[in-house]
Structure formats: structure tokens, C-alpha cells
N, C-alpha and C positions, 0 to 999 in steps of 0.2 A: 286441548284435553278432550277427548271421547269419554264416554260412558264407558263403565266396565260391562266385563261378557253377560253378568247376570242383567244386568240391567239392557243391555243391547239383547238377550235373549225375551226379558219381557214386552219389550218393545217387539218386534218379530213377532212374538205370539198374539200381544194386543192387533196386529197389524192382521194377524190370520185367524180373526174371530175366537182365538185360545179363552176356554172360560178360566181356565187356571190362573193364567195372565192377567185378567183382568180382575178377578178378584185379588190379585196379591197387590195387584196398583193399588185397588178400591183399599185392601185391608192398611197397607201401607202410607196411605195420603188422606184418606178422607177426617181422621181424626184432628190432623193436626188444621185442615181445611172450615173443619166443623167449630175448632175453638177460636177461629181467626175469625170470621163471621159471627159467632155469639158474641164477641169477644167486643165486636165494632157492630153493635146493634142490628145483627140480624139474627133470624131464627135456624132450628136445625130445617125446616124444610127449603128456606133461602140457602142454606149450606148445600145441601144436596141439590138444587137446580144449576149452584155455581158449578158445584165439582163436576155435576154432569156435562155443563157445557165444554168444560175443560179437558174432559175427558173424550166427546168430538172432538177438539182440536189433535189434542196428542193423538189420537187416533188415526186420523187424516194427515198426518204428518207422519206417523210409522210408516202411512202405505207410501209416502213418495222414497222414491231408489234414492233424492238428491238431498233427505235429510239427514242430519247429522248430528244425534245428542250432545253437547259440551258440557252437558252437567248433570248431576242426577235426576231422578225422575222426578221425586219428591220435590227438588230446586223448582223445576220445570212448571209443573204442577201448582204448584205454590205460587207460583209468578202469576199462570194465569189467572189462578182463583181471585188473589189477591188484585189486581188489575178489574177484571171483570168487577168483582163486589163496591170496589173504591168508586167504579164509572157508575154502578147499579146507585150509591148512597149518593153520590153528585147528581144521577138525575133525579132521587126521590128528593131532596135538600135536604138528609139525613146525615152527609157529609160531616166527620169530626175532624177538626185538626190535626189531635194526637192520633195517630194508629196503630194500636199495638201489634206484636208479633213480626218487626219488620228484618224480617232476617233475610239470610241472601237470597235476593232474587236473581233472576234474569231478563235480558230484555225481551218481551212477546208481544210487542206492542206490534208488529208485524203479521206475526202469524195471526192474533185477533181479528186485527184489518182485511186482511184475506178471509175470514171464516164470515164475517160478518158482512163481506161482500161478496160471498157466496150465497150463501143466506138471502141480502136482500137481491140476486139473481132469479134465484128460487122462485120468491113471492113474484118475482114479475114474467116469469115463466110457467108458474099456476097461473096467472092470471090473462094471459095469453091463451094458455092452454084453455082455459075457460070462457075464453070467447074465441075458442075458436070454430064453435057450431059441428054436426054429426055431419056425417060420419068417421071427419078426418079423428075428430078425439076421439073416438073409439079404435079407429085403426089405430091411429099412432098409439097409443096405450097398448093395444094387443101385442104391436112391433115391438116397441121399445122397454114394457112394465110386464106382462106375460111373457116373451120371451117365445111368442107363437115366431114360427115358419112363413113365408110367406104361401105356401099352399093351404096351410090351415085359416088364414084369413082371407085368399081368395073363395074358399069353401065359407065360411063364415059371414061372408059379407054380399055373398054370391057374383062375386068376379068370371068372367068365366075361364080364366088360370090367374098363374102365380104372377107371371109376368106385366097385365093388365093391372091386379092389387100393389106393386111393385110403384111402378106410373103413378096412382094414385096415392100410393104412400109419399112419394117423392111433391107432387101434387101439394099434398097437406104440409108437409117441410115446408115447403116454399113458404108456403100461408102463415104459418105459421113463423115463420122467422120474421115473417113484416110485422106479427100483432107484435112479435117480443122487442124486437128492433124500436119500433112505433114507441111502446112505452117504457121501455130502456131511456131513450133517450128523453119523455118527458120529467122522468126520474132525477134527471140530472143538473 
């Protein structure tokens, strides 16, 4: 089973920054998100942190070509929120038995896994990137987060061409994948 067009349209539009899109998720899910977390002793701003996170996932998941909805959005949605809040009250020992509102989920217990191992990539890729001493984090940031040219960072960092800042960008990649690497692997 796929998702109908409307719904494969909102998806699409979440996927391409569409505000329309994402408010019709937002209007369409966050209520019933909002009463399943009051509902199991959390508050509305724990609601809206859940739905937000959830709403990364489904997001990151539009942009890949090899995903494939099998249920509605709301279903979708719902699974994650649910999931997420259930792990959030098991680490706080807030955990209840009963839990209301258990209607059909799906399985996300995947794509979670994946977001949250992206996630903690991230922190070890700030933190790499954070030691990784000037000038390479200032180049690499220009290259890769400004979206600069390499002639405007040979001018910038006074190279004397693009070619030379090039070498050096490459240079700090290297370095850079040792800090990430290095503590990648004490992570684990």
C-alpha cells in the first residue's frame, strides 16, 4: 500500500522546503500528538519538541528518492512521536504501564536509529571540527557552510591563487577526517 497522491504531494512539498506543506502536516498531526503526550504525563512544550523531532525524520526521509510511504502521514507521525516520547518517559523513569491512545502505528524504530545516528555523527564532527585549530576551520567552513569559491578564499585567506587554497583545503580534509575518525571510533 502507498500513500495517496495528496499525501505523496505533501510529502514532495515537505521535501522542498513548501510552507504550505508543512503547515498542513503541522495542522493535521500535531493535535492528536499533543493529546498523546498530555495524555502520558508530558506537557505541551514536551509535545511540540517530540513532534519537532518527528517532523526531522519525515523530512529527511521525503528528500531520499528510495523512500516509500505505506501509510498515512498522520500513521507515520504518530509512530514516531509515540516511540520517541515512550523512550523520553523510560529515560526519565516517568514510564507508565498503561498508554493511552495506542492506535495503529508503524514500525520506525529504524529510521529513529538512523536519525539518531546521525545526530550523534554530528556532535563528533563539531567536535573534531572544533579541534581542529585555524585556519583549516575557517577555510573548511568558508568551503563547505558559505558556499564561497575557491578564488574568494584564496583572496581571503591570502593564497596566492585558487589552486594553492585548493591543496590546502584538501590539506585540512585530511586532518580533519583523523580528529573525526580518532573519535568516532573512541565513541564506540
Amino acid at each position: 500500500m502507498r500513500a495517496d497522491t495528496n499525501e505523496q504531494q505533501l510529502l514532495q512539498g515537505l521535501a522542498s522546503n513548501d510552507t504550505r506543506a508543512i503547515e498542513t502536516i503541522y495542522k493535521n498531526n500535531f493535535n492528536t500528538v499533543q493529546a498523546f503526550v498530555i495524555n502520558n504525563n508530558g506537557s505541551y512544550d514536551d509535545a511540540r519538541d517530540i513532534f519537532q523531532e518527528a517532523m526531522i525524520v519525515l523530512y529527511e526521509n521525503a528528500k531520499l528518492e528510495s523512500f516509500v510511504l505505506t501509510c498515512q502521514i498522520k500513521t507515520y507521525v504518530y509512530s514516531i512521536c509515540r516511540r520517541l516520547w515512550l523512550k523520553k518517559l523510560q529515560q526519565s523513569s516517568r514510564f507508565v504501564t498503561q498508554v493511552e491512545g495506542l492506535e495503529e502505528t508503524v514500525a520506525v524504530e529504524e529510521d529513529l536509529d538512523t536519525h539518531e545516528k546521525r545526530n550523534a555523527d554530528f556532535v563528533i564532527m563539531e567536535r573534531a571540527l572544533g579541534s581542529l585549530g585555524e585556519p583549516c576551520k575557517s577555510l573548511l567552513e568558508a568551503y563547505y557552510l558559505q558556499k564561497k569559491d575557491m578564488a574568494e578564499i584564496a583572496e581571503s585567506f591570502g593564497y596566492t591563487n585558487a589552486d594553492n587554497a585548493k591543496n590546502q583545503k584538501y590539506k585540512c580534509l585530511v586532518r580533519l577526517k583523523k580528529l573525526f575518525f580518532s573519535q568516532y571510533n573512541i565513541g564506540e
